[in-house]
N, C-alpha and C positions, 0 to 999 in steps of 0.2 A: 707465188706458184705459177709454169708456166700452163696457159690455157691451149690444150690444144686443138686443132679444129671440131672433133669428139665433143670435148667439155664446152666450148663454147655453141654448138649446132644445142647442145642439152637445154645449156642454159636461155638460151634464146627461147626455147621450144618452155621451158615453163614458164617464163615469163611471156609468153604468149597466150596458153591454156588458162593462167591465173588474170589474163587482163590485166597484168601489173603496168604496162606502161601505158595507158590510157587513164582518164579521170571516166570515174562512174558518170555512166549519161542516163539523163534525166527516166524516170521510170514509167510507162504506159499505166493511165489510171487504171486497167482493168487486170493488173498483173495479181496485183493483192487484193483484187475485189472480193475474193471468196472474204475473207476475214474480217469484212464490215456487216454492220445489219443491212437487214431485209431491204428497209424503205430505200436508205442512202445505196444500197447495193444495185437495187433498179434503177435509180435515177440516172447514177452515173453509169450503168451498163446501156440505157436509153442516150443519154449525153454522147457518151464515145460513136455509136453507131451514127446518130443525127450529122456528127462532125465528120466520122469516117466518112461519108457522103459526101463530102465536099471536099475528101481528098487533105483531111487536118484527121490530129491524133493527140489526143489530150492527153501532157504528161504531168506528174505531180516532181518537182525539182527537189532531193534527198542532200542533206549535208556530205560533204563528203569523206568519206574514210582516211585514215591516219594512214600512213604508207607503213606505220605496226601493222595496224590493224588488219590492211589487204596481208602484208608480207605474212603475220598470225593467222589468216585466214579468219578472221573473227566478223566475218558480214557474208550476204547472201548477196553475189554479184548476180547486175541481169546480164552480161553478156560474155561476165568466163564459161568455159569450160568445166572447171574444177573452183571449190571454195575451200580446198583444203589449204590455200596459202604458200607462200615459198619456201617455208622450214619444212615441211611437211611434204613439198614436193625435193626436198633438198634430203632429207631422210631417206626415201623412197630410192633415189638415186642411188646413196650409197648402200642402201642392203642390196641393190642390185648388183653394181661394180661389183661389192664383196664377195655375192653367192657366186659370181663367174670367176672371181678371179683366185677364190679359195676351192672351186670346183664344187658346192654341194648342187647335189643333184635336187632337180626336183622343179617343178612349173609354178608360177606366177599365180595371183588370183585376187582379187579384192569383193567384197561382199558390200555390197550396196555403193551404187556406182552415180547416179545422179546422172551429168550428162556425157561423163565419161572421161573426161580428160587425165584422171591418174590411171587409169587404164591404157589410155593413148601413148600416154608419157613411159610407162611400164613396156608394150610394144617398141617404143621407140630406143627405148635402151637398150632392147636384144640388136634392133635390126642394126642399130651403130658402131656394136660390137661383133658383128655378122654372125649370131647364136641363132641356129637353126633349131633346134632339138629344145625348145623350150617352149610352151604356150602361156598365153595369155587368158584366164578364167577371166570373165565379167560375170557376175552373176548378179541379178538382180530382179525385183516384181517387174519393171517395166510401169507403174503403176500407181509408185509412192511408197509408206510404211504402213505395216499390217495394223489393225486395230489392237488395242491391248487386249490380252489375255490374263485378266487377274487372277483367275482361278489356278490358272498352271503356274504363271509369274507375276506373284504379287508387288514386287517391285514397280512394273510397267505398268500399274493402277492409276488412271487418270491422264496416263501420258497422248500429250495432244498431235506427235508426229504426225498421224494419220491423217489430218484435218487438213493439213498443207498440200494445197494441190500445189503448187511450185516445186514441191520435191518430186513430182512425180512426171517422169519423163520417158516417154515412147520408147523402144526399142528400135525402131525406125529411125528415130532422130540419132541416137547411140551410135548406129549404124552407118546415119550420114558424117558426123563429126567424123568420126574412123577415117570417111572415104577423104574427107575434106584436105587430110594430114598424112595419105596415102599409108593408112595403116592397118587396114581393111585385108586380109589375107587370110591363109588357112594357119597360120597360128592362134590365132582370137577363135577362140571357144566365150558364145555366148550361152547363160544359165537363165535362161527364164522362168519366175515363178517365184513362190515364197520360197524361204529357206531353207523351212521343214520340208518341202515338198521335192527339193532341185539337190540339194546338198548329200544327202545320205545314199545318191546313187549315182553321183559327180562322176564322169570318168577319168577320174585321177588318182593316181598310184605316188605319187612322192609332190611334195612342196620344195620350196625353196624360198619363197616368199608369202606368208599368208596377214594381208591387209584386209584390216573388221573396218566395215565404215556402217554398220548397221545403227545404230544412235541409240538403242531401246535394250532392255535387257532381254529379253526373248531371242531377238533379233541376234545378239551378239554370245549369246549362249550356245543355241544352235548351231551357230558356225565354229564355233570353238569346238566341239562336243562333235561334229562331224569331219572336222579340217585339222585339229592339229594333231590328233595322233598320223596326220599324212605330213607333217610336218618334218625334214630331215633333220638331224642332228646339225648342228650349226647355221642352222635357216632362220628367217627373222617373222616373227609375230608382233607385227604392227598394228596398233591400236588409235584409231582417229578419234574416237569418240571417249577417254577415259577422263572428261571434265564433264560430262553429263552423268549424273546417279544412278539411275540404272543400268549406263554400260559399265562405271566403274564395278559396280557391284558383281555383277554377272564375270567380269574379270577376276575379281577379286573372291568369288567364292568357285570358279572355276579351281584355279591356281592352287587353291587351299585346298580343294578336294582330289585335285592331281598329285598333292603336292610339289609344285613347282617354285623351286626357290629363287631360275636364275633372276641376276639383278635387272629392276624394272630400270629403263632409260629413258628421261623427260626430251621430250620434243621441244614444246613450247605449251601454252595455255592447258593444251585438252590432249595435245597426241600422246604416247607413250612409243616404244619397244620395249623387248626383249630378244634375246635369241637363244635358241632352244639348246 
C-alpha cells in the first residue's frame, strides 16, 4: 500500500502520542505513591523531597513492556499521551477516514479522555484532511473517575477506578498537550464535569464518531443513553473499555434494551466497534 504524505504525517503522529518508539523510562517513586500504605507512603514521600533537595529524583526501574503489549495498549505509560495503544489508535483512524469519505454527518467526541491524545489524534485527522465543519468533544471530570454508585448501578460495586489518582488529569494539562501538537483551535469543544452532569445538555446535534472510554458501567451507560441516539446512521460507536465487566455490561444491556443488533467488531484485548 502506497503511504502517502497524509497517512504517514498520521502514522507518525500516533506513534508519537502512544510513546511507541521510545523504551518506558524508569518511574518517579512518588507517581504510585498514592497506592502504598500510610507508613511506606511517608517515608518515601519524605525520601523524594530530602533528594529533590539536592537536585536527584528517585526512580523505582519497571520491567519493560512487550511491544504487544505498548502496540495492545495493555500498560499505564508515564510519558504517552494516550494508553489506548496502536490498534486502537489504528481503529480511530479509520472510522474517521470512513465517516469523511462516506459523507455521514455528524461531530467527533470521546468520553473520558485521560491526557488527551486520542482526542489530539481525532483533531488531527480533520485538520489533514482540511474538514472544517466538524468538532472535536472532549469531555471529561478533569479529575479522574466518579465514585461508584451501587445503588443506581450495581454493577460498579466495589469498582476501585476512582482511587487512582494517575487517571486524573487537569484540564489545563489537556489543554497544553493540544497547544503542544498545535491543535488547540475553535473546533475542540471541551466538556468539563461528570457525565450526568455535562452530557445531557452537550451542544451537539449529530455524531459521526462517538468513542466511550469511561472504564465503569455508570460511566459508560450514561454516555450511551445521552450520545447515541445523536449518533448518525452509519457513524461508529467505539468502545475502549469492553474487556472490563462493567463497561461490558452496561454495553451489553444497553444494546438489548435498544435492541441493537448491528455486528459487534473486535479491536484487540478490550476495544470493540460497531457502527450504527
Amino acid at each position: 500500500m502506497t503511504m502517502t504524505p497524509e497517512k504517514l504525517y498520521l502514522d507518525l503522529l500516533k506513534k508519537t502520542l502512544s510513546f511507541s518508539f521510545w523504551p518506558e523510562p524508569p518511574v518517579p517513586i512518588e507517581t504510585f505513591n498514592y497506592m502504598r500504605p500510610p507508613f511506606q507512603k511517608r517515608l518515601l514521600s519524605f525520601l523524594a523531597r530530602i533528594f529533590s533537595n539536592y537536585g536527584f529524583e528517585i526512580v523505582e526501574r519497571q520491567s519493560q513492556p512487550s511491544p504487544e503489549d505498548k502496540e495492545e495498549g495493555k500498560i499505564w505509560p508515564l510519558n504517552a499521551l494516550t494508553m489506548i495503544g496502536l490498534k486502537r489508535l489504528d481503529n480511530l483512524q479509520y472510522a474517521i477516514e470512513t465517516v469523511i469519505e462516506e459523507k455521514v454527518p455528524g461531530d467527533l467526541i470521546e468520553t473520558g479522555v485521560w491526557r488527551g491524545g486520542a482526542c489530539i489524534f481525532m483533531r488531527a485527522v480533520l485538520k489533514v484532511y482540511g474538514i472544517t465543519g466538524r468538532r472535536v468533544f472532549v469531555a471529561d471530570s478533569f479529575q479522574g473517575l466518579p465514585e461508584p454508585d451501587p445503588e443506581r448501578y450495581p454493577a460498579d460495586q466495589g469498582d476501585p477506578h476512582h482511587t487512582h489518582e494517575y487517571l486524573a488529569v487537569s484540564l489545563e494539562e489537556v489543554r497544553e498537550n493540544f497547544k503542544r501538537f498545535d491543535m488547540l483551535d475553535e473546533q475542540v469543544t471541551f466538556l468539563k464535569g461528570w457525565f450526568q452532569d455535562t452530557l445531557p445538555s452537550a451542544p451537539i446535534d449529530k455524531l459521526a464518531v462517538l468513542r466511550l472510554d469511561g472504564d465503569m458501567y455508570g460511566s459508560t451507560m450514561v454516555a450511551l443513553e445521552n450520545l447515541y441516539p445523536k449518533l448518525s446512521k452509519g457513524g461508529f460507536c467505539i468502545v475502549d473499555d469492553y474487556g472490563l465487566t462493567g463497561c461490558q455490561k452496561a454495553v451489553d444491556d444497553f444494546r438489548a434494551r435498544q435492541g441493537i443488533d448491528s455486528k459487534i467488531h473486535k479491536i484487540d484485548w478490550t476495544g470493540i466497534y460497531w457502527r450504527k
